[in-house]
C-alpha positions as CSV (number, residue, x, y, z in Angstrom):
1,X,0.8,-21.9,7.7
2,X,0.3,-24.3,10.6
3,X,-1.2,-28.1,11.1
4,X,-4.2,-29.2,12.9
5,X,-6.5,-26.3,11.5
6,X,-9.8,-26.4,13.3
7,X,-13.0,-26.9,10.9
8,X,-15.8,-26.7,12.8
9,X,-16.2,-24.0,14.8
10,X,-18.7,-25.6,16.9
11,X,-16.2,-28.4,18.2
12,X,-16.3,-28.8,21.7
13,X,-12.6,-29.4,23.6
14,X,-12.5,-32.2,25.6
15,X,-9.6,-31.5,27.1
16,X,-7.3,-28.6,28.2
17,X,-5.1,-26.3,26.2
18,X,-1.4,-26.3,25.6
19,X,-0.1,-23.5,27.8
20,X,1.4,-20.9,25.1
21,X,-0.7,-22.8,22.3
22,X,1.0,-23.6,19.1
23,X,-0.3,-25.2,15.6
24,X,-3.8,-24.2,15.2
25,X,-6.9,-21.8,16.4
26,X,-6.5,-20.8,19.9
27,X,-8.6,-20.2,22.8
28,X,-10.1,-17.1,23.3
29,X,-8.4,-16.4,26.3
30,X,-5.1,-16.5,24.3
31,X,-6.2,-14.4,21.7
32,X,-3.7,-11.4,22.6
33,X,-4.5,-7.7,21.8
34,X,-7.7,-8.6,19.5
35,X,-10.7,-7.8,21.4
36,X,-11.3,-4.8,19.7
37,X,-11.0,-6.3,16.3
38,X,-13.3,-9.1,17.2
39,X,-16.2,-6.7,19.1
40,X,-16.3,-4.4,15.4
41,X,-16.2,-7.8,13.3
42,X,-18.7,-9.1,15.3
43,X,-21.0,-5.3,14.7
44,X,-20.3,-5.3,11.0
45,X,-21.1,-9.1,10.5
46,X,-24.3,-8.7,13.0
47,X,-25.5,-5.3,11.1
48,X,-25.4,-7.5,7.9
49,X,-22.1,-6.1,6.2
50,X,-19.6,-8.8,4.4
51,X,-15.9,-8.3,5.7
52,X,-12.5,-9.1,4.3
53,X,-9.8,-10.4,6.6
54,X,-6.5,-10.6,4.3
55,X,-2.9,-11.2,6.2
56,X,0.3,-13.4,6.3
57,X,-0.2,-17.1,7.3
58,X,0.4,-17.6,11.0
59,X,-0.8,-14.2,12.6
60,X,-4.1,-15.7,13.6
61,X,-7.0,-14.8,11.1
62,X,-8.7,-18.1,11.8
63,X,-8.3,-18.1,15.6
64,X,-10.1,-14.9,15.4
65,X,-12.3,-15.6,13.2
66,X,-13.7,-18.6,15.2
67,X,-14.1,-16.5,17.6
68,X,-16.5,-14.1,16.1
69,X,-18.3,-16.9,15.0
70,X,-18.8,-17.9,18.9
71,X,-19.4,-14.8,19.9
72,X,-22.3,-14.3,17.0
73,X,-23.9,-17.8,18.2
74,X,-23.9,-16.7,21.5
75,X,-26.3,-13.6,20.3
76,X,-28.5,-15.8,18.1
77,X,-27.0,-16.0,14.6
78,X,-26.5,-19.0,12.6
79,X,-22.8,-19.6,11.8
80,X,-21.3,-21.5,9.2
81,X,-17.0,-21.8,8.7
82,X,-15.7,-23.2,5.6
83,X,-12.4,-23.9,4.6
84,X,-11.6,-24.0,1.2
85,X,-8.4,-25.2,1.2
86,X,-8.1,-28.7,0.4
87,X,-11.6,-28.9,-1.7
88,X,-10.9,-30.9,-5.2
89,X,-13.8,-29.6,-7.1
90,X,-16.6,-27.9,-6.7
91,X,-19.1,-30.6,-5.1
92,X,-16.1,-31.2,-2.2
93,X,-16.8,-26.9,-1.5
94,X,-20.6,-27.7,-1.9
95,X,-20.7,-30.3,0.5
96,X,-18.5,-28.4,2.9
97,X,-20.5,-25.6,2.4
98,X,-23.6,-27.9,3.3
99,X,-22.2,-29.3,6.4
100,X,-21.5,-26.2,7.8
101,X,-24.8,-24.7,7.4
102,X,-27.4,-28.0,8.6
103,X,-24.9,-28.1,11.6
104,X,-26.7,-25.1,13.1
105,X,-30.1,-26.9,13.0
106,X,-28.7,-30.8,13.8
107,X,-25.7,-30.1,15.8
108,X,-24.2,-32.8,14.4
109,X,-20.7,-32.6,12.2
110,X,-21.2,-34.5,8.2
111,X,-25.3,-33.6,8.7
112,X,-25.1,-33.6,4.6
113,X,-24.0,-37.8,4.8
114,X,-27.6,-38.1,6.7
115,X,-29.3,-35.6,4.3
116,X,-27.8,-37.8,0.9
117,X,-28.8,-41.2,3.2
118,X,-32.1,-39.9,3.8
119,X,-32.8,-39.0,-0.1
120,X,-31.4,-42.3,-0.7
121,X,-34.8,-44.0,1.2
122,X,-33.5,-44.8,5.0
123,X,-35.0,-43.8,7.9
124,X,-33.4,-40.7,10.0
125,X,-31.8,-42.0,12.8
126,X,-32.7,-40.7,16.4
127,X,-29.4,-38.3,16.6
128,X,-31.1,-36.7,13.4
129,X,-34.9,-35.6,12.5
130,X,-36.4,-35.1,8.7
131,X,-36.5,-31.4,9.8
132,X,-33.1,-31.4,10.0
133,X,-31.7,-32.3,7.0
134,X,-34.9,-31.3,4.8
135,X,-33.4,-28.2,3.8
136,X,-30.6,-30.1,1.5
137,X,-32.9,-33.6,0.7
138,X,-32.9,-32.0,-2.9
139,X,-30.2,-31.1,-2.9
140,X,-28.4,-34.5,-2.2
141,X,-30.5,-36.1,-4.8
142,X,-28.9,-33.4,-7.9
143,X,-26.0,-35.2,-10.1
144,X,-24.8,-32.1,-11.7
145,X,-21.8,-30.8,-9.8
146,X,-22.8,-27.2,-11.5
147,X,-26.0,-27.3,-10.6
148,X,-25.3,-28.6,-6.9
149,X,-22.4,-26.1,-5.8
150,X,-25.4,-23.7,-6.8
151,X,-27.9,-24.9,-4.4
152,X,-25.2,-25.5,-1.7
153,X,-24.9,-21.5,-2.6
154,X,-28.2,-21.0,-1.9
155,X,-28.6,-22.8,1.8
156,X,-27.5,-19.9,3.8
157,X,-30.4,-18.2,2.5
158,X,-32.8,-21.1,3.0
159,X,-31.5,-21.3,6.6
160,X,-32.0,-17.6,7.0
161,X,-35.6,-18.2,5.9
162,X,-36.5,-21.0,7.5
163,X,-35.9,-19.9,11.0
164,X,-35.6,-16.0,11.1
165,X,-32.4,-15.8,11.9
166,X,-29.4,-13.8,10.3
167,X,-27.1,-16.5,8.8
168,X,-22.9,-15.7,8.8
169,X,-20.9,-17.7,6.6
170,X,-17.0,-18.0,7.1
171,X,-14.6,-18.6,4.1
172,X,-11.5,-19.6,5.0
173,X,-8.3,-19.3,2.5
174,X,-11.1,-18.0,0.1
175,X,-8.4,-17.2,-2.8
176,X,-8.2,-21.5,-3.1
177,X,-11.5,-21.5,-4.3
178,X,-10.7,-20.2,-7.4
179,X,-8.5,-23.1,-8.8
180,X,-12.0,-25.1,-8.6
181,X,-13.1,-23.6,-12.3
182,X,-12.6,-20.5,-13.9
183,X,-16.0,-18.9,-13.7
184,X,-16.7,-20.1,-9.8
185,X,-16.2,-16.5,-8.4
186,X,-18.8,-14.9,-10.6
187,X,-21.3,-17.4,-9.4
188,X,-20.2,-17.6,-6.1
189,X,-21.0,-13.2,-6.2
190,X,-24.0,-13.9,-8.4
191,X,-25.6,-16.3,-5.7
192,X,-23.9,-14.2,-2.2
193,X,-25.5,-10.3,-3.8
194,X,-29.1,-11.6,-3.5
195,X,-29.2,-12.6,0.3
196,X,-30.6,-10.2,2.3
197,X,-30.3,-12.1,5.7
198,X,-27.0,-14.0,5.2
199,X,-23.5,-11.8,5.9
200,X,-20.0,-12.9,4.6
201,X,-16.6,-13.1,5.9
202,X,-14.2,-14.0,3.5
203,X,-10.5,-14.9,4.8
204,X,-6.7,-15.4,3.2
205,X,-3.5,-15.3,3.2
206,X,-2.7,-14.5,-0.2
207,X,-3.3,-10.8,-0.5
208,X,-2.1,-10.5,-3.8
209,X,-5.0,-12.3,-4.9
210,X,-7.4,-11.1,-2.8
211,X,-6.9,-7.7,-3.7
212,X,-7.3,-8.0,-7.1
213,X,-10.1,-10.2,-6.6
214,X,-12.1,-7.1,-3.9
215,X,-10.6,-4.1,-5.3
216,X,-9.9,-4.7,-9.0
217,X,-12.7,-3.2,-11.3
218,X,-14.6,-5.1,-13.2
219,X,-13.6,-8.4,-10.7
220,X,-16.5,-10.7,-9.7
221,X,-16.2,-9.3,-5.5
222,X,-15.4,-5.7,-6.7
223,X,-16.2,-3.8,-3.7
224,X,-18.2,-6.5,-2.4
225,X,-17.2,-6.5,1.7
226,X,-15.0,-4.1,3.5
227,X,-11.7,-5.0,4.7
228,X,-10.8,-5.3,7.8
229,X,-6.7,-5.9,8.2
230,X,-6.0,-7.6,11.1
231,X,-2.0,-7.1,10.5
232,X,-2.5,-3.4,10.7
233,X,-5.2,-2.7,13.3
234,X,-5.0,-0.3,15.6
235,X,-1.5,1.1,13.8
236,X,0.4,-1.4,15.6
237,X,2.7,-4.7,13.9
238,X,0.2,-7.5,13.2
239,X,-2.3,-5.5,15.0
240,X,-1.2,-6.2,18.7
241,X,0.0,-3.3,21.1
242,X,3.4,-4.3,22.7
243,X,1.3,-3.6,26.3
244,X,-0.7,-6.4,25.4
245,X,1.7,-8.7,24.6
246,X,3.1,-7.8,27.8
247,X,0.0,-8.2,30.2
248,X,-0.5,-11.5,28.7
249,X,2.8,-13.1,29.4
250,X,2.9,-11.7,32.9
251,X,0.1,-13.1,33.4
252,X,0.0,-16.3,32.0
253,X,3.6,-17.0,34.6
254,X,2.2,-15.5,37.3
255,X,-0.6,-18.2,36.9
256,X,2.7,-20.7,37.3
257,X,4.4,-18.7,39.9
258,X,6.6,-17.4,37.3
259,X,8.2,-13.9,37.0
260,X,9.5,-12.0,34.3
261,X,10.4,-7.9,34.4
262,X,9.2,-5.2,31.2
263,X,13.0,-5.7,29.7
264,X,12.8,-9.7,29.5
265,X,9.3,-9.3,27.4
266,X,10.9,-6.4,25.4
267,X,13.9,-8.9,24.6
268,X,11.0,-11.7,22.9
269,X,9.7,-9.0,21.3
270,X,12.6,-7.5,19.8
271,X,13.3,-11.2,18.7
272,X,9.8,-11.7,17.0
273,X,9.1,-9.0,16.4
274,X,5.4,-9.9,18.0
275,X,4.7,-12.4,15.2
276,X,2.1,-14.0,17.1
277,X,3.0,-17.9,16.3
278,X,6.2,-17.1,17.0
279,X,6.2,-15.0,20.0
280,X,3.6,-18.0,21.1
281,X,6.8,-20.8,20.1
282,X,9.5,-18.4,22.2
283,X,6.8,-18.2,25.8
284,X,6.2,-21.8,25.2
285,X,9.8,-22.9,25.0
286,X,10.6,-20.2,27.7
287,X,7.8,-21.9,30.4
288,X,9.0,-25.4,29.9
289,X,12.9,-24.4,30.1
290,X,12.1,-22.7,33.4
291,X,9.7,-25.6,34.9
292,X,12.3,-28.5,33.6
293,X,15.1,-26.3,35.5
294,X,13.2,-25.4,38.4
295,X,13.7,-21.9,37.9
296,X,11.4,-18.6,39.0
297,X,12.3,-15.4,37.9
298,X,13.0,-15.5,33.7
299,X,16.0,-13.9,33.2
300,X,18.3,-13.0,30.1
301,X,20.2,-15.9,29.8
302,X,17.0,-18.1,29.8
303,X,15.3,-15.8,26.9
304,X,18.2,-16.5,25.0
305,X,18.4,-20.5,25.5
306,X,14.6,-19.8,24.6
307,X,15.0,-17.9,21.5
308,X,17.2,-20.6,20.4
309,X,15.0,-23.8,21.3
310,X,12.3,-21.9,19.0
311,X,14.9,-21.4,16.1
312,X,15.3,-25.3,16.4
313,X,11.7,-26.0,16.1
314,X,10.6,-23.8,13.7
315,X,14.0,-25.2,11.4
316,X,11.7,-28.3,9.5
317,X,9.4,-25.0,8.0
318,X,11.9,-22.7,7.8
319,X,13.7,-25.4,5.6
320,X,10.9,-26.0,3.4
321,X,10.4,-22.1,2.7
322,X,13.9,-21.7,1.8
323,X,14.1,-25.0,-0.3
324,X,10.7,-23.3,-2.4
325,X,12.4,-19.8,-2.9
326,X,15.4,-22.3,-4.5
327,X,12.7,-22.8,-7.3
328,X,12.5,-19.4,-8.4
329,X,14.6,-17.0,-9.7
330,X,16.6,-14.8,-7.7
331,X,14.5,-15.3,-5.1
332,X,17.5,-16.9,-2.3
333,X,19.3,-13.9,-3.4
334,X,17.0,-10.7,-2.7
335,X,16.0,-12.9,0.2
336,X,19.7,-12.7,1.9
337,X,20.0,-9.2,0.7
338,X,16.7,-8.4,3.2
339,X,18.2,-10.4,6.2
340,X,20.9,-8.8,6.4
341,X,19.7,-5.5,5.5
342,X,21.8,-5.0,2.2
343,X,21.0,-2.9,-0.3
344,X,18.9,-4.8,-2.5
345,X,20.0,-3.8,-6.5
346,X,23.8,-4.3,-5.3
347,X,25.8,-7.0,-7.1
348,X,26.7,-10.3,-4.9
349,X,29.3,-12.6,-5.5
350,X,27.8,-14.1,-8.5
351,X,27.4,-10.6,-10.5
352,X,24.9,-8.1,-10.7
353,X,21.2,-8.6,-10.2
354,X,19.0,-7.0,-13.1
355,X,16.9,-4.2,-11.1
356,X,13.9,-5.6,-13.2
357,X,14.5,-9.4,-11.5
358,X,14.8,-7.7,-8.0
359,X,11.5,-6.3,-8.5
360,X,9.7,-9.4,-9.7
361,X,11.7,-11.1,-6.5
362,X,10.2,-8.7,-4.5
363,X,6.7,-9.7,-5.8
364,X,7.2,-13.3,-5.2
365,X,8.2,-12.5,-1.7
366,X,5.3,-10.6,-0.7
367,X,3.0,-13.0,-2.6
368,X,4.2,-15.8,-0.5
369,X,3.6,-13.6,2.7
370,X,7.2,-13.7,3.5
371,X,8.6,-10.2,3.3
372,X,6.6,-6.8,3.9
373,X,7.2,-3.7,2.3
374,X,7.9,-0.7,4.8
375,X,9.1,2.2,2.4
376,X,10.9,3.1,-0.8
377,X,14.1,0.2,-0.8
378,X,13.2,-1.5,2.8
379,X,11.7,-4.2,2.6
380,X,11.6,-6.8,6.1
381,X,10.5,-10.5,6.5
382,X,7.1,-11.1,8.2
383,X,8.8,-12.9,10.8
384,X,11.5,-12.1,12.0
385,X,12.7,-15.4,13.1
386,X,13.0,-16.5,9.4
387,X,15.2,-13.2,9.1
388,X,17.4,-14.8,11.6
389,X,17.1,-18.5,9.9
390,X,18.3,-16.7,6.6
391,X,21.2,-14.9,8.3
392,X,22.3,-17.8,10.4
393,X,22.3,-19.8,6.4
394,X,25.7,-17.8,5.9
395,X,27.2,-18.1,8.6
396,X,27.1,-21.8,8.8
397,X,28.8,-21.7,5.6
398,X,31.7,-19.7,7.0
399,X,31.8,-21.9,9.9
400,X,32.2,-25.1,7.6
């Protein structure tokens, strides 16, 4: 999970970004090890097949994603990105929805406040024509919130038809849709099957949901776009060869006059395991520890002052995942049991733990994308750096 998400993909920065970036989408250029991914989403999408990006919050599925939109644009396709976390009800999705598509033909962000002003008897101003928002003029005049998430359903196909162009629409933390009505998937499918020129990608973090929702039978998106796991590609952790990781922090100090050998990358690695955010947190907190001290060549010592900085900013949300596994049962326990690599149906000090509670422990761990399951017993945390939060929980005890 991280602040400052992005919404429009077609957001221009004004100014430079961080070095190491940290808290939201990043620039292509610091999009490490996922050029591959991106040139096959971009095929699929561009060939008119719907994909499914599923993975853990904070291993950059939207980063990439805005990407491929940028990269589609720049061969002629009509984007649209969504985000459908935060929507109330199903107008809020609509009008997101609507946004997103009549900013390919105004360029302008809210185009849908113009279409509704528009309908309402005033004049277009001179940043927007009647051509541009004409598309959704009846559609800002319907009352029925039913009725108007379906005809916000139905613009990516008008756009498709009004100009000739192949139409991509981007669903971000799809799975939050449904807690806008019961039935909103099976119209949301009934609407998407029907659009010959308009391709889906549909993104989220919880997987749980998501794959009952594309792979259960008898689901509304049974089988309806092919998943692409972004965690997974390639065979490697979260998708990103080690190499890469280490090209891209050579060369990002280099471009400071910076040095660091194959063994100091190996030791952030080892630490994060090449969680991207947080091997992104350590090189960030490593680069201003060596420019504050003057230094040049990273060495072990300063890895280890970095690793630690990191642990300090990432305590707040490290907290507040803790203090939410408190509310369930079990959950703190099996937790510890994984960080320090116990075996997980032993007794602790409070008694034995019912195999049966472990299990449904284990399921609310996954669920919440913290832990991953690697084979029959193991069981690891998606970020290692929380492993190390939860182990460091005990021994502050001790120390007390």
């Amino acid at each position: 999970m991280y602040a400052g998400r992005v919404p429009r993909p077609f957001a221009k920065a004004l100014l430079p970004a961080a070095y190491f970036p940290l808290g939201g989408p990043v620039p292509a250029g610091d999009l490490v090890g996922r050029e591959g991914y991106i040139r096959r989403a971009v095929a699929r999408l561009t060939d008119g097949n719907h994909i499914l990006i599923a993975g853990p919050r904070r291993i950059g599925k939207t980063s990439v994603m805005l990407e491929i939109l940028r990269r589609l644009r720049r061969k002629g396709v009509h984007t649209a990105y969504v985000d459908c976390m935060g929507a109330t009800d199903i107008r809020g999705l609509g009008e997101r929805l609507a946004d997103a598509v009549l900013e390919n033909v105004s360029g302008i962000e809210r185009s849908f406040e113009y279409a509704k002003a528009v309908a309402a008897g005033m004049r277009p101003t001179v940043k927007i024509r009647y051509e541009h928002v004409e598309l959704a003029l009846e559609l800002a005049r319907e009352k029925n919130a039913q009725r108007f998430f379906d005809g916000a359903l139905d613009l990516p196909r008008a756009l498709a038809a009004k100009t000739g162009k192949r139409v991509v629409v981007a669903f971000d933390e799809f799975q939050a849709a449904g807690q806008l009505g019961s039935r909103i998937f099976d119209v949301m499918r009934t609407r998407f099957q029907a659009q010959r020129a308009v391709s889906y990608a549909f993104l989220g973090s919880e997987e749980g949901i998501l794959e009952q929702l594309f792979s259960g039978k008898g689901r509304a998106f049974y089988r309806f776009a092919l998943p692409l796991d972004l965690a997974d590609a390639a065979g490697h952790r979260f998708g990103i060869d080690p190499d890469d990781w280490l090209s891209y922090i050579q060369e990002k100090l280099t471009e400071r006059k910076l040095t660091i050998g194959d063994a100091e990358v190996d030791r952030i690695l080892d630490a994060t395991g090449g969680h991207p955010q947080d091997t992104m947190q350590v090189c960030a907190a490593l680069y201003y520890l060596m420019r504050d001290a003057g230094l040049r060549a990273v060495t072990a010592e300063a890895i280890g002052v970095a690793i630690e900085q990191a642990l300090r900013e990432l305590e707040r949300p490290f907290a507040l995942h803790w203090a939410d596994l408190g509310k369930g049962k079990y959950l703190q326990q099996v937790a510890k049991r994984i960080a320090h690599g116990a075996v997980l149906y032993a007794s602790d000090g409070s008694g034995a733990v019912p195999r049966a509670e472990v299990l449904r422990a284990l399921a609310a761990l996954q669920a919440r994308g913290l832990v991953a399951h690697l084979a029959r017993g193991r069981y690891e945390f998606v970020e290692p750096l929380f492993g190390e939060y939860v182990r460091r929980l005990d021994e502050a005890i001790v120390t007390k």
